[in-house]
C-alpha positions as CSV (number, residue, x, y, z in Angstrom):
1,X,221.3,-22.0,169.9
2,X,217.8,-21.8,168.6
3,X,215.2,-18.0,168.9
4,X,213.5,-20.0,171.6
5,X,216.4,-20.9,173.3
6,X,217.8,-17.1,173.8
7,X,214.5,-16.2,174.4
8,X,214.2,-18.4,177.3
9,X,217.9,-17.6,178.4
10,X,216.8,-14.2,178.0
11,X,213.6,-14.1,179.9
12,X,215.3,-15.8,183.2
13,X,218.1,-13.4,183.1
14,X,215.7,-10.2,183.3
15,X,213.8,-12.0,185.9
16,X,216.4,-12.5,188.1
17,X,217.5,-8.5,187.3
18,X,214.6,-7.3,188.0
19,X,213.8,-9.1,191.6
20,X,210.0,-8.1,190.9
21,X,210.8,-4.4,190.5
22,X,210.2,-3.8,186.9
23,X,206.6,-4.7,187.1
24,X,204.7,-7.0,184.1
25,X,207.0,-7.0,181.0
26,X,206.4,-8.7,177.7
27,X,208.4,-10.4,174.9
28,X,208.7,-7.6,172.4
29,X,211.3,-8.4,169.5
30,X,214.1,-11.1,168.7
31,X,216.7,-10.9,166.3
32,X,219.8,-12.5,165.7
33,X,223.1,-10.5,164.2
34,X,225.8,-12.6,163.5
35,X,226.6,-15.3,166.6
36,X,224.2,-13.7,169.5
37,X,220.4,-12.5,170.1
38,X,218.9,-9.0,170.5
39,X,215.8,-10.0,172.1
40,X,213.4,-6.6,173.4
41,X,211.1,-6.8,176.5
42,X,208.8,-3.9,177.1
43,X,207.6,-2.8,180.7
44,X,205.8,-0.2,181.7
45,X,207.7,2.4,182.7
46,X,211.4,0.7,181.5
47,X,212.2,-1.1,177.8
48,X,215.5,-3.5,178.0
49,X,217.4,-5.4,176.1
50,X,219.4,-9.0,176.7
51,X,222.0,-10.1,174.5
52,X,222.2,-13.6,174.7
53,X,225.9,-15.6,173.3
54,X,225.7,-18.6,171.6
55,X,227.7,-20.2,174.9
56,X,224.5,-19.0,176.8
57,X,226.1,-15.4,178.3
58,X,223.6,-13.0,178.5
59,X,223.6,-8.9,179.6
60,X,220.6,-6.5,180.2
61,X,220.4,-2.9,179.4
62,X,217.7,-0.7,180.1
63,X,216.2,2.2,178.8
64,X,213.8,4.9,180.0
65,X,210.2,5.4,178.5
């Protein structure tokens, strides 16, 4: 799996999380430790994170400004 890939993966999965109650949120950071991606989003009020497996799994967590 390629950044761009789990970025993608990552940016539908806290889309369908948030159901439009997030607000605007933007790509923040990627990184990749060992076989799976960190990738940050930034919203106003809420930061999260998806880890994205190589076999495409993904889970959000969320953290309070």
């Amino acid at each position: 799996m390629t950044q761009r890939e789990a970025q993608d993966i990552a940016q539908t999965r806290l889309t369908r999380y948030c159901r439009s109650n997030c607000g605007d949120f933007k790509l923040a950071h990627t990184q990749k430790i060992k076989d799976r991606y960190l990738v940050d989003f930034e919203a106003p009020r809420q930061k999260f994170t998806v880890i994205v497996e190589n076999d495409g799994n993904s889970k959000v967590t969320t953290w309070e400004k």
